[in-house]
Backbone as CSV, one residue per row, in Angstrom:
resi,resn,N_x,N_y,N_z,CA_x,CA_y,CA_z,C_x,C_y,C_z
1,UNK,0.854,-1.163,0.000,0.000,0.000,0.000,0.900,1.224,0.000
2,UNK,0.403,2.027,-0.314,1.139,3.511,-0.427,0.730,4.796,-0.236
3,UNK,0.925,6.020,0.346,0.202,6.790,0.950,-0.942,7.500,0.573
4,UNK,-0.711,7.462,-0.541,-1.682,8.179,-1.697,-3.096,7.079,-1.118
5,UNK,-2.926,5.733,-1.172,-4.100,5.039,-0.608,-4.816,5.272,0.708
6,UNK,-3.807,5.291,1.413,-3.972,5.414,2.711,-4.494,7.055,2.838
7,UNK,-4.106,7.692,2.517,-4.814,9.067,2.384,-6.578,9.489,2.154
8,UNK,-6.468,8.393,0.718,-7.797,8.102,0.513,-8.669,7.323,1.108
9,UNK,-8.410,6.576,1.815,-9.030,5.406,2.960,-8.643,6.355,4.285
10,UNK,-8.617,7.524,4.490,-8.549,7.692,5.944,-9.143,6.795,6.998
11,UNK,-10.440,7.554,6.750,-11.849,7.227,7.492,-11.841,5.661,7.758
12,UNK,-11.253,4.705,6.912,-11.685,3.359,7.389,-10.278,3.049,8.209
13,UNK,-9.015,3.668,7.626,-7.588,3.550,7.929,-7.623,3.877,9.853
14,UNK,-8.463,4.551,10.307,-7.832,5.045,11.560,-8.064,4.329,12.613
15,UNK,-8.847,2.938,11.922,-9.063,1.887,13.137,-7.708,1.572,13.583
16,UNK,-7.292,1.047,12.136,-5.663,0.162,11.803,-4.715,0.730,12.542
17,UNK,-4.988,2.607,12.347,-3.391,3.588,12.578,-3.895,3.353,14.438
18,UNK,-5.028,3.485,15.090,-5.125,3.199,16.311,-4.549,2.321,16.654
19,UNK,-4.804,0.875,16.151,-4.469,-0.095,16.606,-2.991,-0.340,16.816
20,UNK,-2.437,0.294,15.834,-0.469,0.125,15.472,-0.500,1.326,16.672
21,UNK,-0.386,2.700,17.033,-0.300,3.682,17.628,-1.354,3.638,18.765
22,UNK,-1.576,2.881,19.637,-2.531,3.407,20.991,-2.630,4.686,21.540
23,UNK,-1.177,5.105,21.463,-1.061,6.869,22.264,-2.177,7.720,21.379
24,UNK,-2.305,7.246,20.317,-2.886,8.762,19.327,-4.286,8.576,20.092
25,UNK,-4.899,9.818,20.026,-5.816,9.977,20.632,-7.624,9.998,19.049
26,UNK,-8.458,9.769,19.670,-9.457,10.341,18.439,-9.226,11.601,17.939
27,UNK,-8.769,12.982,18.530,-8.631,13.793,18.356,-7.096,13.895,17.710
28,UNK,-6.356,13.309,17.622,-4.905,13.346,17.140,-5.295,13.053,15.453
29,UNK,-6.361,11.423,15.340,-6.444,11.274,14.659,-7.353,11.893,13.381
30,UNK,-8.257,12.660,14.150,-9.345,13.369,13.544,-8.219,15.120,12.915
31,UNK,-7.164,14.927,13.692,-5.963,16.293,13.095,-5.534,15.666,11.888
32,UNK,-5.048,14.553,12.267,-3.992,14.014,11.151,-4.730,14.036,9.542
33,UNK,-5.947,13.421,9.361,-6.451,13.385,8.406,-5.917,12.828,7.289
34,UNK,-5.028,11.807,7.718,-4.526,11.269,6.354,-3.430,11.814,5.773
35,UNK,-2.955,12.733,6.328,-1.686,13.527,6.138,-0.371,12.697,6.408
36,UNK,0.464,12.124,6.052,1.426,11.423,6.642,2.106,12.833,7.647
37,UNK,2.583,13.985,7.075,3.665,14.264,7.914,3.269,14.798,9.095
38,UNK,1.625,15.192,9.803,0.932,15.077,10.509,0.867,13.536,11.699
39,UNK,1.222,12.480,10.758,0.692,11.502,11.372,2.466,11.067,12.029
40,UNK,3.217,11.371,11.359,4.546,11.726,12.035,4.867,11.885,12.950
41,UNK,4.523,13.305,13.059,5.194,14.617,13.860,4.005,13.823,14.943
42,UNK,2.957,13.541,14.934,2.253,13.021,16.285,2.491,11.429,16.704
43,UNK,3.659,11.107,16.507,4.050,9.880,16.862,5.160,9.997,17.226
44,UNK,5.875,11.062,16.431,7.313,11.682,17.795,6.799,12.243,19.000
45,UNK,6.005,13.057,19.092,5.321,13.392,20.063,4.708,12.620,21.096
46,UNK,3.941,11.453,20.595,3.339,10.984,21.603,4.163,9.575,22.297
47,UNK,5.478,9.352,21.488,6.225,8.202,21.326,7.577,8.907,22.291
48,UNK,7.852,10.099,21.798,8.777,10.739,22.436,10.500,10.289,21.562
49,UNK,10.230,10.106,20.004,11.448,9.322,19.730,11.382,10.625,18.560
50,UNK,12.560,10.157,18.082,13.104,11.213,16.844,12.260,11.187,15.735
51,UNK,12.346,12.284,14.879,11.314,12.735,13.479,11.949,11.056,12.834
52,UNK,12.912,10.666,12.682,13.695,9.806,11.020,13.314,8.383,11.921
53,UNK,13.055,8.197,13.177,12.467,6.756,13.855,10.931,6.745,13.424
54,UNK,10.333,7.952,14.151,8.772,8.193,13.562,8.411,7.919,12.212
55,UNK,9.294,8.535,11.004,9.108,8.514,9.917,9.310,6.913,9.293
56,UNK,10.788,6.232,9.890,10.397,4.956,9.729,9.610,4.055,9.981
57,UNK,8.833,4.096,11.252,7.905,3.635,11.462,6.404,3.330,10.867
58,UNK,6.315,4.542,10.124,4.958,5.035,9.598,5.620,4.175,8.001
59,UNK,6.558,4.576,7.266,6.746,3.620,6.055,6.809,2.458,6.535
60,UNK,7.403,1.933,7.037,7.340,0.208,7.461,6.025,-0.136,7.889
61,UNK,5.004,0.486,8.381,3.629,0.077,8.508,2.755,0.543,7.485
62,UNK,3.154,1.125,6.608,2.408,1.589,5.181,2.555,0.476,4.356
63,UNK,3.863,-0.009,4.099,4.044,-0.926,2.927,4.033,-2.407,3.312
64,UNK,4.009,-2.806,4.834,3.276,-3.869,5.128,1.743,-4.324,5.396
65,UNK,1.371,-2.786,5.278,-0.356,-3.525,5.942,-1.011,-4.149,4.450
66,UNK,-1.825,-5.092,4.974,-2.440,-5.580,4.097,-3.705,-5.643,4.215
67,UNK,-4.666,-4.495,4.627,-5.931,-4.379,4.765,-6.324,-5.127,6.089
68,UNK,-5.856,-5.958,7.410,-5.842,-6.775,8.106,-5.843,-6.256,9.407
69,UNK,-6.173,-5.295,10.119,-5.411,-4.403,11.275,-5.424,-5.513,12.267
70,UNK,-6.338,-6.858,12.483,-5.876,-7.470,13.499,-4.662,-8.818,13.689
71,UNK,-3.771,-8.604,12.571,-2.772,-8.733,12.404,-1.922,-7.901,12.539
72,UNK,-1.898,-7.002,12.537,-0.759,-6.162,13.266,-0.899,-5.786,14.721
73,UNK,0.517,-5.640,14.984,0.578,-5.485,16.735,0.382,-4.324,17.104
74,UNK,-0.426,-4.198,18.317,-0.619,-2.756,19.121,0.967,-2.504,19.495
75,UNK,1.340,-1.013,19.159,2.780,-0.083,19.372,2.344,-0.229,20.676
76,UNK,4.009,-0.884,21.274,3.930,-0.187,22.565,5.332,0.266,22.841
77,UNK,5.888,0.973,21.556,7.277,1.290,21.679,8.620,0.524,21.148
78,UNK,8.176,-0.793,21.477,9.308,-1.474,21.065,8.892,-2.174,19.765
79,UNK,9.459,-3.052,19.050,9.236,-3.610,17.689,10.513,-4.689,17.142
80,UNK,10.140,-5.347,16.801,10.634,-6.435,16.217,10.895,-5.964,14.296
81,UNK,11.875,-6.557,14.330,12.118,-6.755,13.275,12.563,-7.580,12.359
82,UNK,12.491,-8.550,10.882,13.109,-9.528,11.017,13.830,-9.402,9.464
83,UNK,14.806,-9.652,9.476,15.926,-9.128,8.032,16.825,-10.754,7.644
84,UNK,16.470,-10.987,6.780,17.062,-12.083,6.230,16.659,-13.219,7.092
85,UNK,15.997,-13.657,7.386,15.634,-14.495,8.550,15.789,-14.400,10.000
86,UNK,16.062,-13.335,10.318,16.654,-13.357,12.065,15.730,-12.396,12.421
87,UNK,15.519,-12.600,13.485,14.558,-11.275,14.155,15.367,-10.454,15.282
88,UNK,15.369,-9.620,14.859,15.821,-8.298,16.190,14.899,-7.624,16.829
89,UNK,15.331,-6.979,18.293,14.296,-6.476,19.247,14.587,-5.163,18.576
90,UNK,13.468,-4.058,18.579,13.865,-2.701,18.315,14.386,-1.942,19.401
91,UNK,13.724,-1.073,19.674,13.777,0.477,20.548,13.038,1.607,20.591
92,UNK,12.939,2.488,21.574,11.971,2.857,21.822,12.391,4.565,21.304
């Protein structure tokens, strides 16, 4: 998926972006509107981590979702990752 989609699917998208992001609030999400660099800047914020962590975050959950939100894990800061077969713990 790619943002241009996700832009256009807000409204059904903000179950999903809840579910990945718990901190965002209805009102965070009702700002963001489908805006990525909105949906950013309120995940450094509410995450407390750098703009280029935030920003990775939000692409790595753009180009994996697959319409499925209860397959993806509720954010609670940390994250897994898995690269060539191995999985690593993230950071917060």
């Amino acid at each position: 998926m790619n943002w241009d989609q996700v832009e256009g699917k807000w409204k059904q998208m903000k179950g999903a972006v809840r579910e990945q992001w718990g901190k965002l609030t209805d009102d965070d999400l009702q700002a963001i509107g489908g805006r990525r660099d909105q949906l950013i800047g309120k995940i450094q914020e509410r995450y407390g981590i750098i703009r280029e962590e935030a920003t990775k975050r939000v692409d790595e959950w753009v180009t994996s979702y697959q319409g499925e939100p209860a397959m993806h894990q509720r954010d609670t800061g940390q994250h897994e990752t898995t690269h060539a077969g191995r999985t690593t713990g993230g950071h917060s």
